[in-house]
N, C-alpha and C positions, 0 to 999 in steps of 0.2 A: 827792156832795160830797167824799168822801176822794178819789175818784181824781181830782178836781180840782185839789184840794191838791197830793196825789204829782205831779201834771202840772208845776204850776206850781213845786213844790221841784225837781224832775227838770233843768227848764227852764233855772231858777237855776243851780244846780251845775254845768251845763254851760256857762253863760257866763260863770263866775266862773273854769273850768279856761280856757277861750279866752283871759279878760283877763288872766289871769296870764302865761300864754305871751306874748303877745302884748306886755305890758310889759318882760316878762322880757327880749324881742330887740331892745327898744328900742335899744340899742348895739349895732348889726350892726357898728359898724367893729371896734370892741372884740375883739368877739367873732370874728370870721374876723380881724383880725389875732394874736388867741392861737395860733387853730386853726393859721393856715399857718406861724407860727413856730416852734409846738410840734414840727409836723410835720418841718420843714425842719430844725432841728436833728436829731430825730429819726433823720431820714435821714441828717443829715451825718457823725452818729458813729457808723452803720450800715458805711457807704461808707469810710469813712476805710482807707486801705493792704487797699483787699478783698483785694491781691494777698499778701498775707504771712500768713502763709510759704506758699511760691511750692511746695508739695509736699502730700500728700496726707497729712488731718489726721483723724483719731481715726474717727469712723464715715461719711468720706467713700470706702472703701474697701469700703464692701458698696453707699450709693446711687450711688457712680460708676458700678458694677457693673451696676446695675440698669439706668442710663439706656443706658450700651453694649447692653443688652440689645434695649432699646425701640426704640432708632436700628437696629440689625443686625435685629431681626423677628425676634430667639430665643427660643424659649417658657422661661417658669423659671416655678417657683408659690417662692411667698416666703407668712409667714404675715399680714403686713398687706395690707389692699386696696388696689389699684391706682394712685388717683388720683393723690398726691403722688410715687409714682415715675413717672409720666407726663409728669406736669408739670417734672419735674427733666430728664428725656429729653428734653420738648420745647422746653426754654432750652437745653442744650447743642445738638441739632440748629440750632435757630435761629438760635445764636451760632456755627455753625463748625465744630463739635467733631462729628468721622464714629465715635465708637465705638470707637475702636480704641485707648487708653488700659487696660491692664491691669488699675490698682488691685487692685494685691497686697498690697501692706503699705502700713502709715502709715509714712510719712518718705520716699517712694519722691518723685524730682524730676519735676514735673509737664514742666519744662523747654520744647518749644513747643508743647505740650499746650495747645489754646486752652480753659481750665479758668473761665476768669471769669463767663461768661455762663451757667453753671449758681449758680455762688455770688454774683452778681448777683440772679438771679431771688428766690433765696432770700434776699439780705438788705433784697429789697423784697418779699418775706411779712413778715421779721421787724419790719421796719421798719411797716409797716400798724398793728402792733400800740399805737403809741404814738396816730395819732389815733382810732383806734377806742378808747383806754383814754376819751379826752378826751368823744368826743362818746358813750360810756355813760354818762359822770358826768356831764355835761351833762343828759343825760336825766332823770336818778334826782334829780338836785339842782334843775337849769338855776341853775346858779353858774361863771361865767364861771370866778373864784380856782377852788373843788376841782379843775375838770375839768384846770385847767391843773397843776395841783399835784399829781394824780393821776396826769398822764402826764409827767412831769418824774420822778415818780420810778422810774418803768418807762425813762426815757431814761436812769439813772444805773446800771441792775440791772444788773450785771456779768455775770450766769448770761445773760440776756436779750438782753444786749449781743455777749454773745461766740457763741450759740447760731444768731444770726443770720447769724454771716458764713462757715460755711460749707455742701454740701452736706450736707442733713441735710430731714428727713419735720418735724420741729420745730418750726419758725416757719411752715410753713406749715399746720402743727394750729394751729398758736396763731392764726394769723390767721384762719383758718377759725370757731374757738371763738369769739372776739370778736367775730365777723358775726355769727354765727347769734345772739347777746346782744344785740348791736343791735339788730338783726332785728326783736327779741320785742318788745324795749322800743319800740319804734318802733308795733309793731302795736298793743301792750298802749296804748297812749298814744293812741289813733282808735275808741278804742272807742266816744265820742261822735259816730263819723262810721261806723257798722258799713256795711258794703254799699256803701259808696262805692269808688270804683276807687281813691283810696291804699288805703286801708283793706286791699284785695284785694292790691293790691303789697306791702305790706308782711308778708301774711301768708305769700304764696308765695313772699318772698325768706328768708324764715326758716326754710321748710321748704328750699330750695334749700340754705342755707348748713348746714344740719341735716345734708344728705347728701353733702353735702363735707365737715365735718368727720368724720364716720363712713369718707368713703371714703379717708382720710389715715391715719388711726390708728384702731383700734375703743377708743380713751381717747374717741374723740369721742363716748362712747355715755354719758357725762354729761351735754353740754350738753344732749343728748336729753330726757334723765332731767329736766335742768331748765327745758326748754322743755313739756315731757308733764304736772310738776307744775303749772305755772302756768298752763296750759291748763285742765286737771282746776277748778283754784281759780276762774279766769276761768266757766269752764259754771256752778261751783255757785253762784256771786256771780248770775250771769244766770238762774239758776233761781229764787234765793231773792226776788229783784226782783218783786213784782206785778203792778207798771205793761207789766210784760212778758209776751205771751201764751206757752202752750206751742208753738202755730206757728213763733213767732221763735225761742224757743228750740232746736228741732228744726233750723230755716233755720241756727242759730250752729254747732249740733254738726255739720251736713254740711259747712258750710265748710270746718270746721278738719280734720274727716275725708282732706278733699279736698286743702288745699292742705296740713297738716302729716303726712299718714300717706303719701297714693296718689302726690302729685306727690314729696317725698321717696325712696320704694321705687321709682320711674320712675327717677328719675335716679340713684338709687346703683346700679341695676340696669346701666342706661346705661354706668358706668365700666367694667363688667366685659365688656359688648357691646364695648365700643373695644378693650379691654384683647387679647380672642380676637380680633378683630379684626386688630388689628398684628401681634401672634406667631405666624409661620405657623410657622417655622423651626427644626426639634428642633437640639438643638445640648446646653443643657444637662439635666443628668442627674435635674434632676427632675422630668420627664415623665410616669417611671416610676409617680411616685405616683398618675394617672390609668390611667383602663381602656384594654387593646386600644384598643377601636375608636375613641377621642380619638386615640392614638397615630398610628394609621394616617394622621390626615389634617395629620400634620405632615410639611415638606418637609424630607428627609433621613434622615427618621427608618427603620428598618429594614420595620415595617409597613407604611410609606406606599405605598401601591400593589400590595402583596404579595398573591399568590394563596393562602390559606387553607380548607381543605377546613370544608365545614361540621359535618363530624360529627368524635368523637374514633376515630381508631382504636389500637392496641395495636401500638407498636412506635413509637407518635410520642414525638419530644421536645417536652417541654411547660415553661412555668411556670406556678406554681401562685398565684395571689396572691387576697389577700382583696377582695371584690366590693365592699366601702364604702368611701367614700371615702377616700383616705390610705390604703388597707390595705398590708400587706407582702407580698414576696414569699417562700415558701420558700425557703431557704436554707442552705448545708453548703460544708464547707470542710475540708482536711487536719487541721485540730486536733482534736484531743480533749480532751474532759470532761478538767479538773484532776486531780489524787488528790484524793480523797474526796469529790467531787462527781458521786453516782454512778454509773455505770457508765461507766471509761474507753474509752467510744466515743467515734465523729465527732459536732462537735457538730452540733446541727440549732441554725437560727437562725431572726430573719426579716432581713430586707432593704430599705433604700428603695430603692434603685438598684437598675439593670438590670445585671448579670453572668452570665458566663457561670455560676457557682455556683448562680445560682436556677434551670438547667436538670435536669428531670429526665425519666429515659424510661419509658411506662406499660408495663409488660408483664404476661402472666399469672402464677398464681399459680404454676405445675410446669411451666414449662419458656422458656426461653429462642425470640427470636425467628431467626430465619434469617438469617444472615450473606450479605453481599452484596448486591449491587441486581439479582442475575438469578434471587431467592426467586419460585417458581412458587404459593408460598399465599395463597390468597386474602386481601385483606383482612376482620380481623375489627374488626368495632367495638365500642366500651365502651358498654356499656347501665347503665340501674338496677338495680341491685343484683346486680350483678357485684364478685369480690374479685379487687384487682389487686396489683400489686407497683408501689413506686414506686423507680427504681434514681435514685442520683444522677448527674449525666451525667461529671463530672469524677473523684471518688471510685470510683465504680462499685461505693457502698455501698447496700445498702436502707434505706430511711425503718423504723425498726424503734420496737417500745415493748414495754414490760417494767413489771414490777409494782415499782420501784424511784421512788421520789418526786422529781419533778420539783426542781433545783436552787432555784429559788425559790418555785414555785405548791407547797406539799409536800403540796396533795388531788390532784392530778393526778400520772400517771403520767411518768416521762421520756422522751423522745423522742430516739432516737440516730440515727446511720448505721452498719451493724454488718453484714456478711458480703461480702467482696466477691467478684467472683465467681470466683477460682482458688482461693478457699477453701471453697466452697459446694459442700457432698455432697447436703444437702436443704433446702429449703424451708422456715423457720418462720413458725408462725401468727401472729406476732410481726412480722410482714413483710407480712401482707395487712391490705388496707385495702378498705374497703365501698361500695360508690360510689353517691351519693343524687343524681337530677335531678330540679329541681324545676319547676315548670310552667315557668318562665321561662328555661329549658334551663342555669342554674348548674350546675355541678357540687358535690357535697362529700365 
């Protein structure tokens, strides 16, 4: 008898959400002529003088950078993900623009730089944002007046206004954030229709727009946060429901697994496949922040194709840098420790960039290697737990440490470059270092 009840209440509620809708759009002229006027102005005071000022404005001087990058195929790591400098590379290519625009400083004359079609593209992302404000409010109310009163006043935002018109990762977060809202709302509002194929489009276009706003900015790991909430909310509502078995319920949570987690992590994955994809080209200098053997299969780049002995031997020059991602390189240079920082030796540093400074040459602990390339000694190689010397290759000081407290770490010991070698009578213990390999043949 109850679940007959629940049936026939269930029943109700759902034709009661359909007739509403349904009256609600009774004035379709109404309603698409707000939408496309909102929109068209929208746009018009988007577009209005895109070209002024005809010069390179405030943080168009690193995305310009970026798109040069992507048109020329030069590898750079930057700390935001890919997509939106992609997308800005792929309007200037489109439009004309071969890369070759410096973007040095703001105020620099763009002159016959064909610049438009990058700040085109982006001020129809920025522009997007007005009917997508409309048809959210639409959703959340179905009030013809808010929706339009809603994005009338995003048409008037000045910060909104002005953010749009030129190169910049910005309006295309923002237009990205607004889908992915839509998106939910659009799904969230079919729930009466589960399994059906809108039902399924709307829920993979939310995960889609999910991982495009993520892959523009990592800001976009809010709308996440409030698409993951109302997901979470959406299971517990469909759990607490009776009328609904745990079968459907389990059928509700794979979906969203599927189309809000798996197809999402596919396609943000995706940007970063195109992304290595395009950049074959070493050019700029932060490569370095990757290992060797990434190195090596960039064109240009000093590794690329290079014959490398697989083992370390004693007498090679090497750089020393950390195996994690981003790690530094060792580092030293003519200056020295401050007064009172110390011990006025060479400082020891680290490094992002590749220099000749981060080179250093392994040798043993008591005695120098043999001058010239006609030395008869065999080669020796570095093994586990061998004590070697690490000489610096420009200084031609030793990696040295002393019982004296580190400049800022003050539990750790200092680390200098100290004897070099027309000064060196002997050898200090101070100067050798212990060498650990571990299964995966690192050194440390």
């Amino acid at each position: 008898m109850d679940k007959k009840v629940g049936g026939a209440s269930g029943a109700a509620d759902v034709q009661q959400h359909v007739d509403m809708r349904v009256s609600c759009r009774a004035s379709t002229v109404v309603w698409y002529a707000a939408f496309v006027s909102i929109s068209a102005i929208g746009l018009a005071t988007r577009l209005y003088q895109l070209d002024v000022p005809a010069h390179v404005c405030w943080d168009e001087t690193h995305f310009g950078k970026f798109a040069n990058w992507y048109i020329n195929r030069t590898f750079f790591f930057d700390v935001h993900p890919p997509l939106g400098k992609m997308l800005i590379g792929m309007s200037g290519f489109l439009s004309g623009y071969d890369g070759s625009f410096a973007f040095v400083n703001p105020g620099d004359e763009y002159g016959a730089t064909p610049y438009l079609g990058m700040r085109f593209f982006c001020c129809l992302m920025g522009a997007s944002v007005i009917p997508l404000v409309f048809l959210i409010v639409w959703e959340l109310t179905l009030s013809v007046g808010a929706a339009t009163l809603s994005s009338t006043l995003v048409i008037c935002d000045i910060a909104s206004l002005t953010i749009s018109r030129f190169i910049l990762l910005d309006p295309i977060l923002m237009s990205f954030i607004l889908l992915s809202t839509y998106c939910c709302l659009k799904f969230v509002s079919l729930r009466h229709r589960a399994f059906h194929a809108t039902w399924w489009f709307w829920m993979t276009a939310t995960g889609v727009s999910l991982a495009c706003a993520l892959g523009v900015k990592f800001v976009g790991l809010f709308i996440v946060l409030f698409v993951g909430l109302n997901t979470v909310a959406d299971l517990w509502h469909l759990l607490g429901d009776l009328r609904n078995s745990m079968t459907t319920v389990i059928q509700h949570l794979l979906a969203r697994v599927v189309c809000l987690i798996a197809v999402p992590a596919l396609v943000y994955v995706s940007f970063y496949a195109v992304h290595f994809h395009l950049l074959k080209k070493s050019g700029f200098n932060t490569e370095g922040y990757f290992s060797s053997a990434f190195q090596s299969q960039l064109e240009g780049n000093p590794l690329n194709n290079a014959s490398m002995p697989e083992y370390l031997a004693y007498g090679a020059l090497v750089t020393i840098k950390n195996y994690r991602t981003g790690g530094l390189y060792l580092h030293s240079h003519w200056s020295l420790y401050p007064k009172g920082v110390g011990a006025q030796q060479g400082q020891i540093t680290s490094y992002f960039f590749k220099d000749d400074n981060n080179k250093w040459l392994i040798k043993e602990i008591d005695k120098e290697p043999s001058s010239g390339n006609q030395s008869t000694e065999a080669v020796k190689l570095v093994r586990n737990g061998d004590l070697v010397r690490l000489e610096h290759w420009i200084t031609k000081r030793n990696l040295h440490s002393h019982k004296i407290p580190a400049p800022i770490t003050k539990r750790q010991y200092q680390v200098t470059g100290y004897g070099m070698v027309s000064e060196r009578s002997t050898y200090s213990l101070a100067d050798q270092h212990f060498v650990v390999i571990d299964k995966k043949g690192r050194i440390s």
